[in-house]
TIBA-125981 format. One line per 10 residues: number of its first residue (from 1); for each residue x, y, z of N, C-alpha, C, O. Coordinates in steps of 0.05 Angstrom, whole numbers, plus 32768, in hexadecimal, padded with zeros to 4 digits. Layout:
# residues N
NUM	X Y Z X Y Z X Y Z X Y Z  ... $
END
This chain:
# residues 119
1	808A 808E 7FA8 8078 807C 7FB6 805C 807E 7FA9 8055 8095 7FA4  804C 806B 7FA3 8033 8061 7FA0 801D 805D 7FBC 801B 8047 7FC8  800E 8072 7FC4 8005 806C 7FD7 7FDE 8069 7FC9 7FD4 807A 7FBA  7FD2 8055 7FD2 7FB9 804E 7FC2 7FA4 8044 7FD8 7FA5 802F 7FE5  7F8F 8059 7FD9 7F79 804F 7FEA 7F66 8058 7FD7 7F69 8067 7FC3  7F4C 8049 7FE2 7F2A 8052 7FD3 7F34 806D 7FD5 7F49 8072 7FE1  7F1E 8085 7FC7 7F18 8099 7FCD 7F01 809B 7FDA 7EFB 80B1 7FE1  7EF3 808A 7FE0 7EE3 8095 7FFA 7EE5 808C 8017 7ED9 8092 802C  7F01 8076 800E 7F0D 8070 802D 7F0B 807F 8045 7F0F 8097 8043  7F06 8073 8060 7F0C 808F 8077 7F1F 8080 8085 7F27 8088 809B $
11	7F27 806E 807D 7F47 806D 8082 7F61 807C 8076 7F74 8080 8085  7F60 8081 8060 7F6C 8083 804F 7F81 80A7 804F 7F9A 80AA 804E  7F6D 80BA 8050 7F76 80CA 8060 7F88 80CE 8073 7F9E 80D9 8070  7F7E 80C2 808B 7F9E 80BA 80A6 7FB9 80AF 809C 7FCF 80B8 80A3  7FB6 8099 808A 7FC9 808B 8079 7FE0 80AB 806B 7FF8 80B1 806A  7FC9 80B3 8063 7FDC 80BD 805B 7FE4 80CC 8063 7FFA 80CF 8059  7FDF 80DD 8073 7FE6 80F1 807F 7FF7 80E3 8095 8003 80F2 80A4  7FF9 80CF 8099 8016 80BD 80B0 8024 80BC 809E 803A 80C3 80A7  8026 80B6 807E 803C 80AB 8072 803E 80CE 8069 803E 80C8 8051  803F 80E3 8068 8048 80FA 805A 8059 810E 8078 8066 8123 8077 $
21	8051 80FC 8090 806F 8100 80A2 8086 80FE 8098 8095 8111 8093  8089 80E4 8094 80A2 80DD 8086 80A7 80D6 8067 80BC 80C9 8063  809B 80DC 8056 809E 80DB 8038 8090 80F4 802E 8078 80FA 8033  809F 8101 8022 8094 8120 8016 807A 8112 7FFF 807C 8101 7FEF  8066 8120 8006 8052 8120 7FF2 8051 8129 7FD2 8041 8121 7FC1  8066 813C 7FCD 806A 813F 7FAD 807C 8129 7FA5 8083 8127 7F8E  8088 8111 7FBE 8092 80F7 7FAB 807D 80E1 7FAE 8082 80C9 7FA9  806B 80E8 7FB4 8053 80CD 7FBB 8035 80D9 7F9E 8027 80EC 7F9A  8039 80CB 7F98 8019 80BE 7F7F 8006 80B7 7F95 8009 80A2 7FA0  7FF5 80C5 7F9B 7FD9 80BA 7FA2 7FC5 80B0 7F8C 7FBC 80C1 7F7D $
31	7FBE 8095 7F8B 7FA4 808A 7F82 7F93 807B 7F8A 7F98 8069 7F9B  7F7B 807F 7F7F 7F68 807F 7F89 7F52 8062 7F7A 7F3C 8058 7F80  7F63 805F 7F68 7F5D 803E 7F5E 7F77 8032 7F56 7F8B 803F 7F4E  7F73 8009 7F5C 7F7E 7FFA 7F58 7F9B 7FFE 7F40 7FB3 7FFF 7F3D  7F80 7FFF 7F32 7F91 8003 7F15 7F9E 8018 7F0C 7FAC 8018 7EF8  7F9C 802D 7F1D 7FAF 804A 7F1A 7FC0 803F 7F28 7FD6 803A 7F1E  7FBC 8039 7F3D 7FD0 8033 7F52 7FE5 8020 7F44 7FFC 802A 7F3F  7FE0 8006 7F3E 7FEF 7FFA 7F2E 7FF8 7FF5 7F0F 8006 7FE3 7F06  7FED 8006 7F05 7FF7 8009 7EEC 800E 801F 7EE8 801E 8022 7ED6  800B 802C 7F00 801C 8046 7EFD 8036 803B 7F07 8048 804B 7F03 $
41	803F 801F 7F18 8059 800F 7F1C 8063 8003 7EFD 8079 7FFA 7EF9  8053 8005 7EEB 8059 7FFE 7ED8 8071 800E 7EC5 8085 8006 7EB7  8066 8026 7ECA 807C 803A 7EB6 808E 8044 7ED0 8089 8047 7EE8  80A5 804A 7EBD 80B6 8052 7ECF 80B9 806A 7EDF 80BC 8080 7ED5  80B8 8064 7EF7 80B2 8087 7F0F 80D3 8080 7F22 80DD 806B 7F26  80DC 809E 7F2B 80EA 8098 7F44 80E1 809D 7F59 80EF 80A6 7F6B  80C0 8098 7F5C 80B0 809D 7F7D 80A8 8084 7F80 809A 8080 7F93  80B1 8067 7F6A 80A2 8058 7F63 80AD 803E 7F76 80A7 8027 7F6F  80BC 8043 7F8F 80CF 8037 7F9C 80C5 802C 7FAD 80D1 801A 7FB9  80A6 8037 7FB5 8097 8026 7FCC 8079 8026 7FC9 806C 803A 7FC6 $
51	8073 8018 7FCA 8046 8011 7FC2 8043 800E 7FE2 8051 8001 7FF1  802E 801D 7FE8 801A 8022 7FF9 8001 801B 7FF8 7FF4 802F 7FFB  7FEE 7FFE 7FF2 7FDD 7FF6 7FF1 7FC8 7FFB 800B 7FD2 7FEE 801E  7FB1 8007 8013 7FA6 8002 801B 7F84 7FF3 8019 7F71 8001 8014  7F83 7FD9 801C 7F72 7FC4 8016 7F58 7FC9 8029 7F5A 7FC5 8041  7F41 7FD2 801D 7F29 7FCF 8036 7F1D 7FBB 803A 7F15 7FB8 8051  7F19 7FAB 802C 7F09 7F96 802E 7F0E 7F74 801C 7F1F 7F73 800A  7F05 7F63 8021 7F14 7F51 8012 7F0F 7F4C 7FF2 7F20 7F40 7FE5  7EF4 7F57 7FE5 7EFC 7F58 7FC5 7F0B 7F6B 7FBE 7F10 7F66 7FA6  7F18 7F83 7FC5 7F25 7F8D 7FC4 7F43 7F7D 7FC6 7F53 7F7C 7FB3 $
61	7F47 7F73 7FDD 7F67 7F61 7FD9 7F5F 7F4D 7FC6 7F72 7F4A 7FB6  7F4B 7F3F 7FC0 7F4E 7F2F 7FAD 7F4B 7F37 7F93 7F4C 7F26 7F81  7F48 7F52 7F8D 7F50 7F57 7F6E 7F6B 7F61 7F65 7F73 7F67 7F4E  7F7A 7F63 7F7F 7F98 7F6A 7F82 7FA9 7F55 7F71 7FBD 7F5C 7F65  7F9D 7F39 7F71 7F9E 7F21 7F5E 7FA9 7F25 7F45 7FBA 7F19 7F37  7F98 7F3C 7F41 7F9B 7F45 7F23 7FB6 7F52 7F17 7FBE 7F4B 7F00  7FC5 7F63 7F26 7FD1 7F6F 7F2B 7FED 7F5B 7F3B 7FF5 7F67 7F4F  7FF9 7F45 7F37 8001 7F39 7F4E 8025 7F3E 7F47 8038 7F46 7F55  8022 7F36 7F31 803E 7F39 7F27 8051 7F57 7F35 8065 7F55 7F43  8045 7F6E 7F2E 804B 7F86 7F31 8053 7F81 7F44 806C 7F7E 7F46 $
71	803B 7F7C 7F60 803B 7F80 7F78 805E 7F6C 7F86 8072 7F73 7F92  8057 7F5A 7F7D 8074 7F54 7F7F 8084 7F5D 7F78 8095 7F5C 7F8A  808C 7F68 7F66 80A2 7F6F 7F60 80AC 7F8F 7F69 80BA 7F9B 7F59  80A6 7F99 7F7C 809F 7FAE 7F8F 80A5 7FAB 7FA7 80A5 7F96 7FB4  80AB 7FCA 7FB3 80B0 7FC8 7FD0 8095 7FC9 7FDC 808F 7FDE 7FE8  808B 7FBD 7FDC 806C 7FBE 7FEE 8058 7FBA 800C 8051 7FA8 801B  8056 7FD0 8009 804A 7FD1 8025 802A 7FCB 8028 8019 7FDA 801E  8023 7FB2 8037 8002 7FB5 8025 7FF3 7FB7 8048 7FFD 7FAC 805B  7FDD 7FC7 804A 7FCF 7FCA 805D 7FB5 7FBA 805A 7FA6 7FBE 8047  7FB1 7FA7 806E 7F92 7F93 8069 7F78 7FA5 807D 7F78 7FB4 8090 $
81	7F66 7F98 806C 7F4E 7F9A 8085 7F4F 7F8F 80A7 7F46 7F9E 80B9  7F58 7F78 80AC 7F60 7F76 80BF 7F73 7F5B 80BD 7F7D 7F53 80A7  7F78 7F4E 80D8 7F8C 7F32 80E1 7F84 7F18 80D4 7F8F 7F02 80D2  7F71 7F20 80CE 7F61 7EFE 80CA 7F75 7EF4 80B6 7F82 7F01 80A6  7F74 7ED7 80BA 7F8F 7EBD 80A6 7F8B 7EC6 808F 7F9D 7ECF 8081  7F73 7EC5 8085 7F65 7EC0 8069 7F74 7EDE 8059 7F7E 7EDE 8042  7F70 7EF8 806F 7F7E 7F13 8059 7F9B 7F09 8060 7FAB 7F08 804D  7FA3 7F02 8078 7FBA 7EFF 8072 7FD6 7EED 8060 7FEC 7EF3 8057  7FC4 7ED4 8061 7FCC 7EC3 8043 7FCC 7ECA 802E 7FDC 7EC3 801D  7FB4 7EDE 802A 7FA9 7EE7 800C 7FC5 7F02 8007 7FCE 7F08 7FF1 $
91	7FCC 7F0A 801A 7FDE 7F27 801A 7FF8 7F11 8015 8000 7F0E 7FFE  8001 7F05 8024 8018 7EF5 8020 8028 7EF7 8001 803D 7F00 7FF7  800F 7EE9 7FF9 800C 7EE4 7FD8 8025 7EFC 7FCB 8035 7EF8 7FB9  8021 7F12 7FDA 802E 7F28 7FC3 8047 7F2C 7FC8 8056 7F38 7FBA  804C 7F21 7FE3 8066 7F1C 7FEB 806F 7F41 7FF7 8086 7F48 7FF6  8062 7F4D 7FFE 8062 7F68 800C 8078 7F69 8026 8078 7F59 8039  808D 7F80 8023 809B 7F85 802A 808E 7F85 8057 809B 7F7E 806B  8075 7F8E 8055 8067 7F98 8076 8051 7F8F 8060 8050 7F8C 8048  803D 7F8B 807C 801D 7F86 8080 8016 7F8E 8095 8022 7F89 80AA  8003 7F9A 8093 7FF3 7FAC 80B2 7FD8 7FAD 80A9 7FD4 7FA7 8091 $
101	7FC3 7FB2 80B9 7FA6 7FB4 80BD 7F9F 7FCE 80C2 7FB1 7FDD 80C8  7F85 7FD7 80C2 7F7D 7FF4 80BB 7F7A 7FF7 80D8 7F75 800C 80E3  7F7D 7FE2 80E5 7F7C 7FEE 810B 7F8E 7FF8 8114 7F9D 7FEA 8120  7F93 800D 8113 7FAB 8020 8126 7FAB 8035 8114 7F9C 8036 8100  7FC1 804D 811D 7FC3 805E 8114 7FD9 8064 8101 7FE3 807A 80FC  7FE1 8041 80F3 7FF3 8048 80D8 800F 8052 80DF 8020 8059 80CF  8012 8050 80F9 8032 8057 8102 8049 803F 80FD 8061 8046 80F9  8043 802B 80FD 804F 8011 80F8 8057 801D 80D4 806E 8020 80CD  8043 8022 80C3 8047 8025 80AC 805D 8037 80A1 806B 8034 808D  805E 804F 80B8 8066 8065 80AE 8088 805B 80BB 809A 8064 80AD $
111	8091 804B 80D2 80A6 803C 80D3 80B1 802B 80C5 80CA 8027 80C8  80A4 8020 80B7 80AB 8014 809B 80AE 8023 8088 80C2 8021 807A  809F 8032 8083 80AC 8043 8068 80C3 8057 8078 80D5 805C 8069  80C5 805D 8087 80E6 806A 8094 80F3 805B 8096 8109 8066 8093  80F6 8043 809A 810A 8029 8096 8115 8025 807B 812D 8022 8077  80FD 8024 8062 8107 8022 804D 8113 8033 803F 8121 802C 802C  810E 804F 8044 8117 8061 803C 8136 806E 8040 8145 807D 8034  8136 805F 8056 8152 8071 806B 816C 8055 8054 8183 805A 804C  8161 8044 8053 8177 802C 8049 8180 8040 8031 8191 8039 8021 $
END
């Protein structure tokens, strides 16, 4: 697994520490930029089975753009800033397996990655 927040996120933290309930942390890549994050789906990994995007703000999802192909072609889980149409159209785009918002405590997330995992 690919799990990717800012490093000075204060979300980002909880994230992960909900997703290392259920996914062992020596199979999860933490990064801490875009481009680690997704360049590293590029070469071949076997942790490489699920991306964990978390998005803070909207130039942030909109440089995900850059990156779009990948993202598709991935099991992807992308987390937005919040509900509004505009992130949620813009997330669509990547065709992401779940979409959730940084409001809650990431339990929805961590049910999805036990869903995909257990298959």
């Amino acid at each position: 697994m690919i799990l990717y927040f800012k490093k000075n996120s204060k979300h980002g933290p909880k994230l992960q520490a909900t997703v290392a309930e259920v996914y062992a942390r020596e199979m999860t890549a933490t990064c801490h930029t875009l481009k680690d994050a997704l360049f590293s789906t590029a070469r071949p990994m076997s942790f490489c089975d699920i991306i964990v995007l978390l998005v803070e703000d909207q130039l942030e999802l909109a440089n995900l753009s850059e990156y779009g192909s990948q993202l598709i072609e991935n099991n992807l889980i992308l987390i937005l800033p919040n509900k509004e149409t505009d992130n949620l159209a813009a997330g669509c785009a990547y065709r992401p397996k779940y979409m959730a918002d940084m409001n809650g405590d990431f339990k929805d997330v961590q049910n999805v990655i036990k869903k995909m995992t257990d298959l």
